[in-house]
C-alpha positions in Angstrom: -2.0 -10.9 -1.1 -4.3 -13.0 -3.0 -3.9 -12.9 -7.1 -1.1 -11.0 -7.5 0.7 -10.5 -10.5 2.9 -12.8 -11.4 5.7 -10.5 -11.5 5.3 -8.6 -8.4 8.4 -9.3 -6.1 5.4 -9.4 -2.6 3.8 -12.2 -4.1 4.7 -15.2 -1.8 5.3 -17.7 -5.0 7.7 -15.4 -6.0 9.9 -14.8 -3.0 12.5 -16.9 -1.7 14.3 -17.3 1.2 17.3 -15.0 0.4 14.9 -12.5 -0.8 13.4 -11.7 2.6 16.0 -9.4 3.8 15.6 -6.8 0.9 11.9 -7.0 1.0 12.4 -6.4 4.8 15.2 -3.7 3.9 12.3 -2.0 0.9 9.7 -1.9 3.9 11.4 -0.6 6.3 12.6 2.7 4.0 9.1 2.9 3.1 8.2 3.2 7.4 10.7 5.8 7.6 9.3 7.9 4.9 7.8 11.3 5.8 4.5 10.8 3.2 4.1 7.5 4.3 4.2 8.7 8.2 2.1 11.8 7.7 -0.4 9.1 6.2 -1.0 6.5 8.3 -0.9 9.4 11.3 -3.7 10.0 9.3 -5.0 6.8 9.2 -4.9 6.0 12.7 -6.4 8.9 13.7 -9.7 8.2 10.9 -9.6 4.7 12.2 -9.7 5.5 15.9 -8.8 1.6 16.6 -9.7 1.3 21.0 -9.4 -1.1 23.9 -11.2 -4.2 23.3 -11.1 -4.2 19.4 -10.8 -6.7 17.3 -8.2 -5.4 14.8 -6.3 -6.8 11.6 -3.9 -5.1 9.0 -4.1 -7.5 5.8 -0.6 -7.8 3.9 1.2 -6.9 7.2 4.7 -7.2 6.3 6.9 -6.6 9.0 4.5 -5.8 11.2 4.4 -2.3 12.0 1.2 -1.2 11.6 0.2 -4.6 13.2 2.4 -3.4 16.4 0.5 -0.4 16.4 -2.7 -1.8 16.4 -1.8 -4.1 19.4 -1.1 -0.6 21.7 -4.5 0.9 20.6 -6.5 -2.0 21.0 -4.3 -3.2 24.4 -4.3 -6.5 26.1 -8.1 -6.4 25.7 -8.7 -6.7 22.3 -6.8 -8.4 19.2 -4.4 -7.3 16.7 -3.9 -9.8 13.8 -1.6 -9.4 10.8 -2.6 -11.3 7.6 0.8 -11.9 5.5 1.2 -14.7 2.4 4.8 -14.2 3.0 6.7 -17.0 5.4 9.6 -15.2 5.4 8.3 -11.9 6.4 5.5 -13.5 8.4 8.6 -14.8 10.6 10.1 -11.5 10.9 6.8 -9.7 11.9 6.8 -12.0 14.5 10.4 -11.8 15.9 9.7 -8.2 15.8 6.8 -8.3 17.7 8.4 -10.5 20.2 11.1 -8.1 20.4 8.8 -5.5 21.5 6.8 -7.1 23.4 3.9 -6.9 21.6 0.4 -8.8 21.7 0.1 -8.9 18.1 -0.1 -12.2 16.2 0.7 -13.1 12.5 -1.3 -15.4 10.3 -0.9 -16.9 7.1 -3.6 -15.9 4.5 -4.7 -14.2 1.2 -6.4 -10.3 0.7 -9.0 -12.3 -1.5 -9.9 -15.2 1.0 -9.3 -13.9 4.0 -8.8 -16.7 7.6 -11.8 -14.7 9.5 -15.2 -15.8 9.8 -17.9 -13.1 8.7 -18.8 -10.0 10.7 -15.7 -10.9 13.6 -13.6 -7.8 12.8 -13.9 -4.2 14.0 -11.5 -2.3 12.4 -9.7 -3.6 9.1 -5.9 -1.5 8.0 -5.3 -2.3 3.9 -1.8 -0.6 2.5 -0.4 -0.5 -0.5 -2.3 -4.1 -1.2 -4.9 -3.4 -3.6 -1.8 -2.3 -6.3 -0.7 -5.9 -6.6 -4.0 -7.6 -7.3 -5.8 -8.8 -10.6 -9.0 -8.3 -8.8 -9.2 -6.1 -5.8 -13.0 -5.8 -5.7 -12.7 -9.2 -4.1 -10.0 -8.3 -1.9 -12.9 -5.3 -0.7 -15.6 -7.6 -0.9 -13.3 -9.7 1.9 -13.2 -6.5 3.8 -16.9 -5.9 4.2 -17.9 -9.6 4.7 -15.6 -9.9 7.8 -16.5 -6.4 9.5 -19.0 -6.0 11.8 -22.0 -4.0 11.6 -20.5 -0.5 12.3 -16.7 -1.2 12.0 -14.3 0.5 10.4 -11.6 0.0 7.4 -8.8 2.2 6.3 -7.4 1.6 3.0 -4.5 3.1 1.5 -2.8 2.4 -1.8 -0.4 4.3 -4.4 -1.9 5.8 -7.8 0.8 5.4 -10.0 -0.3 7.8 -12.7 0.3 10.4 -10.4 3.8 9.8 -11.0 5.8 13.1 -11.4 9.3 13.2 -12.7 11.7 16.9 -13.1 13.3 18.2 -14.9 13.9 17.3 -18.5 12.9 16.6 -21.8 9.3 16.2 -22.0 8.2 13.5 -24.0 11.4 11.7 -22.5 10.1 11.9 -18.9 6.4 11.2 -20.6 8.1 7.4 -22.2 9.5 6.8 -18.1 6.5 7.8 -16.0 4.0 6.1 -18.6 6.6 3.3 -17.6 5.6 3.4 -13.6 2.2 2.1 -15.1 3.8 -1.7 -15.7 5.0 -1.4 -11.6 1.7 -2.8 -10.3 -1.2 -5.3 -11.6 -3.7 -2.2 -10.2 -2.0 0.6 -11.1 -4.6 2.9 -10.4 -5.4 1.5 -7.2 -5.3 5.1 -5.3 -8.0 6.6 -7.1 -10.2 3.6 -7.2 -10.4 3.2 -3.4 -13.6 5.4 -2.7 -15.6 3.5 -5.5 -14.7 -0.6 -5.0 -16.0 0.7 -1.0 -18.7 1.8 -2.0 -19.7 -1.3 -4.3 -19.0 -3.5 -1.3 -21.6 -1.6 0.5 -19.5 0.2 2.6 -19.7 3.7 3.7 -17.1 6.0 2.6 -16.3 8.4 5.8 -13.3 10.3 4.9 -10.6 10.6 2.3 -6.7 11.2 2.6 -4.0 11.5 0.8 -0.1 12.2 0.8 2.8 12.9 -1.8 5.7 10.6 -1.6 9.0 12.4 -2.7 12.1 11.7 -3.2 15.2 13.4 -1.8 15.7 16.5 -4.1 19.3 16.5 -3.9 19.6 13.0 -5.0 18.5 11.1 -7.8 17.0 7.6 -7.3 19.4 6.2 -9.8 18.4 2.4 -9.2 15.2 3.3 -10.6 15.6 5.6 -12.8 18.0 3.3 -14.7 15.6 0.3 -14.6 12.8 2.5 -16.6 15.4 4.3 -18.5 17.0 1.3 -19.7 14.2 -0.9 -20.1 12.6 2.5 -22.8 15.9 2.0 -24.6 15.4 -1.6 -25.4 12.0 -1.5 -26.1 12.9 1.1 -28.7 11.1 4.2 -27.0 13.7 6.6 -26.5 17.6 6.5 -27.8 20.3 6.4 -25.7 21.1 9.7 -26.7 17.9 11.0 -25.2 18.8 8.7 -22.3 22.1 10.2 -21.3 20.9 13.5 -21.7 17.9 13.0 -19.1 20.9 11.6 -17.0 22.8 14.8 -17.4 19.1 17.0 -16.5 18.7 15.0 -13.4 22.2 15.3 -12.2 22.4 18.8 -12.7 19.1 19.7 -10.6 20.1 17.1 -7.7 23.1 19.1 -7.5 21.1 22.4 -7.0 18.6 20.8 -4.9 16.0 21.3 -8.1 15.2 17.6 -8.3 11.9 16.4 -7.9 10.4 12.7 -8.0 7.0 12.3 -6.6 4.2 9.4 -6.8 0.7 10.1 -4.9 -0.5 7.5 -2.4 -4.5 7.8 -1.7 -6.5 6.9 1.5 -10.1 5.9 2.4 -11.9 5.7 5.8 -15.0 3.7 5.3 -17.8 1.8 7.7 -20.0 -1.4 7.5 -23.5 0.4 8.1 -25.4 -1.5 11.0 -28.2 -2.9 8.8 -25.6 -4.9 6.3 -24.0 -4.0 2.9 -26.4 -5.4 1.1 -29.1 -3.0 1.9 -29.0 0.9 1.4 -30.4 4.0 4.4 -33.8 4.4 3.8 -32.6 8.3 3.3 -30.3 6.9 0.5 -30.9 8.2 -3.0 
């Protein structure tokens, strides 16, 4: 995905073999949830990839937004995914295979990206930009390989959007501050509209989508990681702990529970005369 932090767990150095699976496992979950379906309906519909495109989804993972692009495009364009990953690079392509799909998978990095300038018509970007040091460049990628008048769709969590309820305050305060350390960009979802317009790029349209958790459940797994990792770090006491524990439980079991981050989208288009230069109507 090009510079990502060296802890994120998508950063190819990081990965290994055996980790493929419950990257794969993460991914899929994430296809399957509602607010990330409602947004890339979204999406597809800003994007409005058609027949004879040239289209690519960098950071494609498994591959299902690369399979999608393949049926809009058809046999008459292109649908490439971009993936550092070898593992899930492989998979995508089994996938794709499976289903008969015309999409193709490529090895590459958001910040140097294997496509010659101005080759691209319609560019899909999700949930990249979080794990980057610097995803100006990643955008700056973007708008160098899009043609005059295509199209890019970019769509990234804010992590400070991060809601968590019920209980104590300034104990949920010390664990959604905590969601900040999840990504090297952890803003990313409210930053889209500006880095595409510094590319040069016109901003067309703006979506965005709550992802929530199940309200009769808590998402224990991480809940414990940030609860735990407050209590070391000398944040919160474990009395405090056990007693946000006890708030959550109690909600989940009256379907009161809710746990919510924001993701953010962008539609945006390379103008015909080049991002260096502005409309002559431009102020």
């Amino acid at each position: 995905m090009g510079k990502t932090r060296p802890t994120s767990e998508f950063n190819a150095q990081n990965v290994t073999t055996a980790d493929v699976d419950r990257l794969a496992a993460a991914l899929d979950a994430q296809d399957s949830a509602d607010g990330v379906r409602r947004l890339r309906a979204w999406a597809h519909a800003a994007l409005d990839a058609r027949p004879g495109e040239a289209a690519v989804d960098i950071g494609s993972g498994t591959g299902t937004v690369v399979r999608d692009l393949a049926a809009a495009v058809t046999d008459k364009g292109s649908a490439l995914g971009i993936e550092p990953n070898p593992g899930l690079r492989a998979l995508a392509e089994r996938r794709a295979a499976e289903a008969g799909s015309t999409g193709r998978f490529a090895a590459g990095e958001a910040s140097a990206l294997p496509l010659a300038d101005a080759s691209v018509d319609v560019v899909w970007c999700e949930r990249v930009l979080q794990h980057l040091s610097d995803p100006e460049q990643a955008v700056a990628e973007i708008a160098r390989v899009l043609r005059p008048g295509g199209r890019a769709v970019l769509l990234d969590t804010d992590w400070a959007t991060t809601i968590l309820h019920p209980g104590d305050p300034e104990t949920v305060a010390v664990l959604t501050s905590a969601t900040l350390t999840a990504a090297a960009n952890p803003y990313a979802g409210r930053k889209l509209t500006g880095q595409l317009s510094a590319a040069g790029l016109v901003v067309d349209d703006r979506g965005s989508q709550a992802l929530l958790q199940d309200h009769n459940s808590v998402a224990w797994p991480l809940i414990r990681m940030l609860a735990e990792s407050a209590v070391r770090r000398g944040l919160i006491d474990e009395k405090r702990r056990d007693l946000l524990y006890a708030d959550l439980t109690e909600a989940a079991a009256h379907g009161a529970l809710h746990m919510s981050v924001t993701m953010f989208g962008a539609l945006a288009h390379k103008p015909a005369q080049g991002p260096a230069q502005k409309s002559p109507s431009a102020t």
